[in-house]
Every structure is written in C-alpha cells, then in structure tokens.
C-alpha positions in Angstrom: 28.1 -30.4 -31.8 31.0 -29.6 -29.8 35.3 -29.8 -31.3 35.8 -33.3 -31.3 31.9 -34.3 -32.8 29.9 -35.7 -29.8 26.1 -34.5 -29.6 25.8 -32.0 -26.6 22.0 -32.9 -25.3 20.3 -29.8 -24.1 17.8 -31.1 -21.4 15.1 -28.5 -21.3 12.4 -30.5 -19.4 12.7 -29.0 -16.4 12.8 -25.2 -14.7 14.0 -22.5 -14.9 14.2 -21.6 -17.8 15.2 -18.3 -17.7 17.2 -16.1 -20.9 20.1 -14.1 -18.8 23.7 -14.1 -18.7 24.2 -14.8 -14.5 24.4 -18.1 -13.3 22.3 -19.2 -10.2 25.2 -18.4 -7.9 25.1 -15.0 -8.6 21.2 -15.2 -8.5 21.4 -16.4 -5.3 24.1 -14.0 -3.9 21.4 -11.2 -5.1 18.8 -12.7 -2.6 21.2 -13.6 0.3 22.0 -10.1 0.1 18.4 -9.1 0.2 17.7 -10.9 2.7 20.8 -9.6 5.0 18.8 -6.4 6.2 16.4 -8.6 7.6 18.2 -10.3 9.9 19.8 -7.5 11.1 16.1 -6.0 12.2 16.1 -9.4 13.9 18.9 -9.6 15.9 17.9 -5.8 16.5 14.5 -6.8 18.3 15.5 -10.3 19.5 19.2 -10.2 20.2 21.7 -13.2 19.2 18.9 -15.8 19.1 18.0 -15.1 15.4 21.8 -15.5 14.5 22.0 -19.2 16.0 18.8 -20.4 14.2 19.8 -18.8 10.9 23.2 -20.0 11.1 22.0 -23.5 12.4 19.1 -23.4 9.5 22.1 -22.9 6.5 24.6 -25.3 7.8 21.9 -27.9 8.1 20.7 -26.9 4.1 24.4 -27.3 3.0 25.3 -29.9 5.2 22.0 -31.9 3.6 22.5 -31.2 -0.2 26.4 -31.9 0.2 25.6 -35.2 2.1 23.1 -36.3 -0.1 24.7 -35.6 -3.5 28.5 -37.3 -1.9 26.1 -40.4 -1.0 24.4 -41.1 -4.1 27.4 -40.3 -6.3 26.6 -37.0 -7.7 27.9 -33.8 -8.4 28.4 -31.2 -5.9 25.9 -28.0 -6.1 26.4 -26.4 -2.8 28.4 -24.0 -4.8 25.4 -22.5 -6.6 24.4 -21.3 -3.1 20.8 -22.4 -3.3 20.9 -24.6 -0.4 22.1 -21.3 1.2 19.1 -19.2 0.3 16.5 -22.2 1.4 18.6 -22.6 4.9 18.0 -18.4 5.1 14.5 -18.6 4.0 13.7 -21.4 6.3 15.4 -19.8 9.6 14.4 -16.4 9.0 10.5 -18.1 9.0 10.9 -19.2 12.7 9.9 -17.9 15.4 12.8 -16.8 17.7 11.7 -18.8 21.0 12.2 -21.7 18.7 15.1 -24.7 19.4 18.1 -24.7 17.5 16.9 -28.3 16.2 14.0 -27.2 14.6 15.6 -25.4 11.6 17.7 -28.4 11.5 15.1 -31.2 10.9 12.7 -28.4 8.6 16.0 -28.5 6.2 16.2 -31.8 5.7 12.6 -32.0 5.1 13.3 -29.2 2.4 16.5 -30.3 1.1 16.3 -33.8 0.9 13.2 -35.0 0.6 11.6 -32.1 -1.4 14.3 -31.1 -3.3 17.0 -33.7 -3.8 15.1 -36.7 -4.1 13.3 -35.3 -7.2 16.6 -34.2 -9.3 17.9 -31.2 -7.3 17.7 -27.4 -8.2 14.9 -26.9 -10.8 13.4 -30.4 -10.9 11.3 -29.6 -7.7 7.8 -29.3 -8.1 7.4 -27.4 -4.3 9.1 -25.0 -3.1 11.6 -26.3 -0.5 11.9 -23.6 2.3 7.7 -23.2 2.4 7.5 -26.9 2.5 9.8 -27.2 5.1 8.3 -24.4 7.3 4.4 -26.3 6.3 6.4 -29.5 7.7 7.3 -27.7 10.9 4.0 -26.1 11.3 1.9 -29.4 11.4 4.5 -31.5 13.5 5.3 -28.5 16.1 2.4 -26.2 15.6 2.6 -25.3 19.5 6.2 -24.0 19.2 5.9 -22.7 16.0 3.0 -20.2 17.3 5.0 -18.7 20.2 5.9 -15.6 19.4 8.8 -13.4 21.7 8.2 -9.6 23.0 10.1 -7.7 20.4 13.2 -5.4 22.5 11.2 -2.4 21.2 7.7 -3.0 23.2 9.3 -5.1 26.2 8.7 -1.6 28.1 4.9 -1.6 27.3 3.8 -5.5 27.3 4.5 -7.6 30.3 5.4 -11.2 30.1 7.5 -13.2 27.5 6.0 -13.9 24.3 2.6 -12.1 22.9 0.4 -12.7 19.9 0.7 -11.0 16.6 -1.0 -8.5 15.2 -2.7 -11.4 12.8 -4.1 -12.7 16.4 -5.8 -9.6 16.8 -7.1 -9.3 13.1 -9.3 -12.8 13.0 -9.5 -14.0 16.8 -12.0 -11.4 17.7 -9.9 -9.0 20.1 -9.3 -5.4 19.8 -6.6 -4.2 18.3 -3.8 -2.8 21.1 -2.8 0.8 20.4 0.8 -0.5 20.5 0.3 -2.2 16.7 0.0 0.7 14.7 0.4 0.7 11.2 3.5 2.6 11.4 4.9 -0.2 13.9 3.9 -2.8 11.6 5.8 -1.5 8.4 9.4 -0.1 10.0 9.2 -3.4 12.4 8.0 -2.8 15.9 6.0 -6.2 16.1 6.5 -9.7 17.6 6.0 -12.9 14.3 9.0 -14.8 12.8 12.1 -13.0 12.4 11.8 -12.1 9.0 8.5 -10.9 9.5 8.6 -7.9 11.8 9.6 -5.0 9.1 7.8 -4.9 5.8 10.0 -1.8 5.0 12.9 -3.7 4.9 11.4 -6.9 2.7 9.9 -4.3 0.6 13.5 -2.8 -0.3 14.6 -6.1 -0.8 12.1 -6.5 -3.1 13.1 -3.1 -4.9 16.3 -4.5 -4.8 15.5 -7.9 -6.8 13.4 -6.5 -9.0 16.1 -3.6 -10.3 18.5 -6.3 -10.5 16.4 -8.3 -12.4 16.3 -11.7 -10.4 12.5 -11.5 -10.1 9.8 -10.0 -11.8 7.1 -8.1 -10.4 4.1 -9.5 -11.2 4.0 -12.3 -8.7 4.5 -10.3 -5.6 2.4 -7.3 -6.8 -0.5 -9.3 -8.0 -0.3 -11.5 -4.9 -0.1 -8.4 -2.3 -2.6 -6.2 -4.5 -4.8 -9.4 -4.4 -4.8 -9.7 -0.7 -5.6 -6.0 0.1 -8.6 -5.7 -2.4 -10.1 -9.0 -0.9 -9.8 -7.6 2.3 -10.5 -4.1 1.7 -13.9 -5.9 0.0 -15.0 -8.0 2.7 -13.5 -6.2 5.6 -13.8 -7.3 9.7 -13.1 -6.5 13.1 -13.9 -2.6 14.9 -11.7 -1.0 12.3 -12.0 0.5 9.0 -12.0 -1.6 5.8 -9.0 0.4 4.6 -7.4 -0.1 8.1 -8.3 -3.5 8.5 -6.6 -4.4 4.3 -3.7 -2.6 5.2 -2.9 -4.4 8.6 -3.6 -7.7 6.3 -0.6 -6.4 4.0 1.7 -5.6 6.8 1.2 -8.6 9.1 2.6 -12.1 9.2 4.5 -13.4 6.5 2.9 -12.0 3.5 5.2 -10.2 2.1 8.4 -12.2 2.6 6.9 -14.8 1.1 5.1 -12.9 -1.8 8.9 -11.6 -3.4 10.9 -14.1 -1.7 9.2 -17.4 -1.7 6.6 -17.0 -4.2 8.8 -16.2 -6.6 10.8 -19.1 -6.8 12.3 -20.0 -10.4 11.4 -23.5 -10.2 7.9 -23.3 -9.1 6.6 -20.4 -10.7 5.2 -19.9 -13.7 7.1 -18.5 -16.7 4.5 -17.0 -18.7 4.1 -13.6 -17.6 -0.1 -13.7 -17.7 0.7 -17.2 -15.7 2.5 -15.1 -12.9 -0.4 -12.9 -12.9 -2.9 -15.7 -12.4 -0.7 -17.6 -10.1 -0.3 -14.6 -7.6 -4.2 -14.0 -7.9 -4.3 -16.7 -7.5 -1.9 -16.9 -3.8 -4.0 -14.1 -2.6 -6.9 -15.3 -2.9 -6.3 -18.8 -1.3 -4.5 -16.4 1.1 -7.3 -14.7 2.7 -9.5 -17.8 2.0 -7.3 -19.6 4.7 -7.3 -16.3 7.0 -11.1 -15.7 7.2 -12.2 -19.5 7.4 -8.7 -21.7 8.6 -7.8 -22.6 12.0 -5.0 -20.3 12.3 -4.8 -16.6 10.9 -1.5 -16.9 8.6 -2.5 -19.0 5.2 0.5 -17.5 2.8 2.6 -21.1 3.3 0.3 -23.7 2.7 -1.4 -20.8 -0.5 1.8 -20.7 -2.3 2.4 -24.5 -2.0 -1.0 -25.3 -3.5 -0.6 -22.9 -6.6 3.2 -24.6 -6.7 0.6 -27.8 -7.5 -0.9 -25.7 -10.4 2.3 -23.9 -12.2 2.7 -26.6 -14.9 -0.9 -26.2 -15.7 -1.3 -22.5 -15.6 2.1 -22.5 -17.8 -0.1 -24.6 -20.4 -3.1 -22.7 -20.4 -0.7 -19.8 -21.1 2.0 -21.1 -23.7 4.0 -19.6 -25.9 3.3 -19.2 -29.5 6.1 -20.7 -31.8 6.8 -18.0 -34.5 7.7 -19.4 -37.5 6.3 -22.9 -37.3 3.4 -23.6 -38.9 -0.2 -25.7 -37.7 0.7 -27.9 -40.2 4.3 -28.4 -39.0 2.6 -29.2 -35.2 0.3 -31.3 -36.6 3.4 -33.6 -38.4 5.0 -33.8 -35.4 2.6 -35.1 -33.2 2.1 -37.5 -35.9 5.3 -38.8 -36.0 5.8 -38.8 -32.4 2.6 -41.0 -32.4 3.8 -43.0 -35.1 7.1 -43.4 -33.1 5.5 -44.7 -30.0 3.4 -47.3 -32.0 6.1 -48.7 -33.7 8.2 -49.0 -30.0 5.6 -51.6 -29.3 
C-alpha cells in the first residue's frame, strides 16, 4: 500500500527475477562495456567495416523498440539500454563482408517480433540477438558464411575471404599451420567479428562475473561441456586434447556461452537449472557440430534450451521456508475452488 492507499500490484510472472540493487541500465552498461574490447580487436583485423555494421546493427535495435513502443502507445525503454546490447550482440555476430542491411533487418527480427510483440524486456521466451542471427543464417546462409582474411594473415593467405578454423575441424582438411592455438585465443583468425579473440571475451567474462551481472555456471558448464565431449570423441589428424581445445577456441562459442547464453530472461534461475541448462548447450553444441550441415551449432543450441528454461526451472524450484504441505495443499484448493465457482 502506497501514501494515499491504492494497492501497488507486484507482477512477478515474468523474468528476471533477480535480488540486486542496479537496475538493467546499469546491467547493461556492464556488458556494453565488455563487449567494447571486442570490437576494437575487430576494427584491428578488419578495419572500419566492423564499426559501420555495429553502429548500423544498434541504431536499427533502438530505432525498432522506440518505433514500436511510440506506435502502440507504450512506454519508452530504450533507456534501459537493452535494445543497445541486442544491436551489439547481433552486429558483432556478422561476418565483416556482410551489407550494412543485414544487421538492420536481423534487428527487427530480434526486436520486434521476438521481443516486443511478446511484452518487451523479460517477457521473451528466446533470446533476441541469437534469434535474429538464427533468422539471418537460414535466409542468407551464403553471405553469412563468407568469412574476410583477417589484416594479421593477409601476408600468408592469398585471396579475399578464407574458411575458419571450424571448416578445418569437421570438413575433413588439414589443419593449416597458420591456426595455431595461440592464434586462435589472442585473435589471429578469420569468423564473425566478435569471434576472432577468445582472450578478450574471456576478460569480459571475468569482468561480468566480478561485477556480478552473470554467474558462472552457465558459461563454465557450457564451455567445460563442449571440451569433455570433444576431448571424449575426438576427430580429424590431431590430438584429442588438440582437437577439444580448437573446439573451445573456434567460432562463436564462447561469446555466446557468457554473453548470449546468459541472458536474464531466458535462463534459468535456479542455480542446479543453469548447470543443466549449459550441459545442456554443450551438448546440443557438439551434437550439431559432428552430425549438422554446418560446423558452428552454439545459435540454434542455446535457442532450443531457451525452449526448456521454464521447465528446467520447475524441475528445480525453490523450496518455500516457512510454509507448510498443508498450507500448499489449501491453496491449490481454493484456487480450484475459485475457478469452479468463475463458471
């Protein structure tokens, strides 16, 4: 009850749900901020490009959310900044040979249809910038594929764009002695822009988790799931340790392990549930890598455990101290009791 006596109704039927004292805007500002190191690598190894698809990717997010909300009468939320972080997510996903457009019509794919037309900012049951790169991927897959010689190997390779090391891993070919392990993790490797340094996503991680904004569970059960699978089954001319820790260290596996995966919304909130869910992301991971029709798998694995948060959260609820079996059982009653006499 508030000053003058009107009932305040907490909704709390939708995520996140989370006990802390920062709002989402500072949330968000966190993971902007993690994320900035990563496109400076980018614009390192593939000039201005990245710049113009990032910036076109986050005016298109904004621009969408604002639009949408003025239309339909609502209030504004740009100002939490999520919009922001799914126009960075999305843009640093692309590939850099890609058109300015594309970012554009992936973020209204992930603003408005997958995250404003089901209530906004915690009401979305997939999470937007993955969904809008999945989107991309199955109406572009040609362009989204093609892959630029990063500044740092223009020297060695000849041509224009290469394949990844990913390529390499699952289509059969030998490994080039240019894709070292050491390349792969301080970013010496052609894939989206955001994918070409694992050191620097891992110190954004680092960064996340020390502030708090994330937990570690999800990313480290995801990663640690994809390198045991691997390191299990193996493949290709190399070592099974070699061949788990260029799994770990190519594509977009670990930007979307503590970036993507992550996500407040759809996540799970139980702690053994973000264990289980980034099992269970790993293992649909390298499910998708061994048997798919294209090496990378992390997108479309993190949307289909989105599918099974709400379920994973009920296998894994919380216990209500203080409240009796007997007080559940009354209260199911009388909601039953309630919905019998409604008709």
């Amino acid at each position: 009850m508030n000053e003058k006596n009107e009932r305040i109704v907490l909704d709390v039927a939708y995520q996140p749900q989370v006990r802390t004292t920062r709002d989402t805007k500072s949330l968000m500002l966190d993971v902007i901020i993690a994320l900035l190191p990563a496109v400076v690598v980018a614009v390192w190894q593939f000039g201005t490009q990245p710049l113009l698809m990032v910036a076109c990717s986050v005016a298109a997010a904004v621009f969408f959310e604002w639009g949408y909300r003025k239309l339909l009468h609502k209030d504004p939320s740009i100002g939490d900044l999520s919009a922001v972080v799914t126009g960075l997510l999305l843009g640093l996903s692309m590939p850099s040979t890609a058109q300015w457009w594309m970012p554009v019509v992936g973020a209204f794919f992930a603003i408005v249809v997958v995250k404003q037309l089901y209530g906004g900012i915690g009401k979305n049951f997939l999470n937007p910038a993955l969904a809008g790169r999945a989107f991309l991927l199955s109406s572009y897959s040609l362009a989204m594929g093609q892959f630029a010689v990063p500044n740092s190997l223009k020297n060695i390779v000849d041509g224009v764009s290469m394949a990844t090391p990913l390529s390499y891993l699952y289509g059969g070919g030998k490994m080039p002695a240019y894709f070292r392990l050491s390349s792969l993790f301080l970013g010496n490797t052609p894939g989206s822009l955001a994918e070409v340094s694992s050191l620097i996503l891992l110190a954004g991680g680092v960064y996340l988790i020390a502030r708090k904004v994330i937990s570690w569970r999800i990313p480290v059960s995801f990663i640690g799931t994809v390198f045991v699978l691997t390191l299990i089954f193996g493949g290709g001319d190399m070592s099974n340790l070699d061949f788990a820790l260029y799994n770990v260290c190519s594509g977009a596996l670990i930007l979307v392990a503590i970036f993507m995966a992550t996500d407040y919304a759809t996540s799970p909130v139980t702690k053994n549930g973000q264990l289980l869910y980034g099992f269970g992301c790993g293992a649909i991971t390298v499910l998708i890598r061994y048997f798919g029709g294209f090496p990378e798998g992390t997108t479309y694995a993190v949307l289909i455990m989105n599918l099974c948060t709400w379920a994973i959260d009920k296998g894994f609820h919380r216990h209500q101290f203080g409240v009796s079996k007997e007080d559940i059982a009354a209260e199911k009653a009388a909601k039953k009791a309630a919905k019998e006499a409604a008709k």
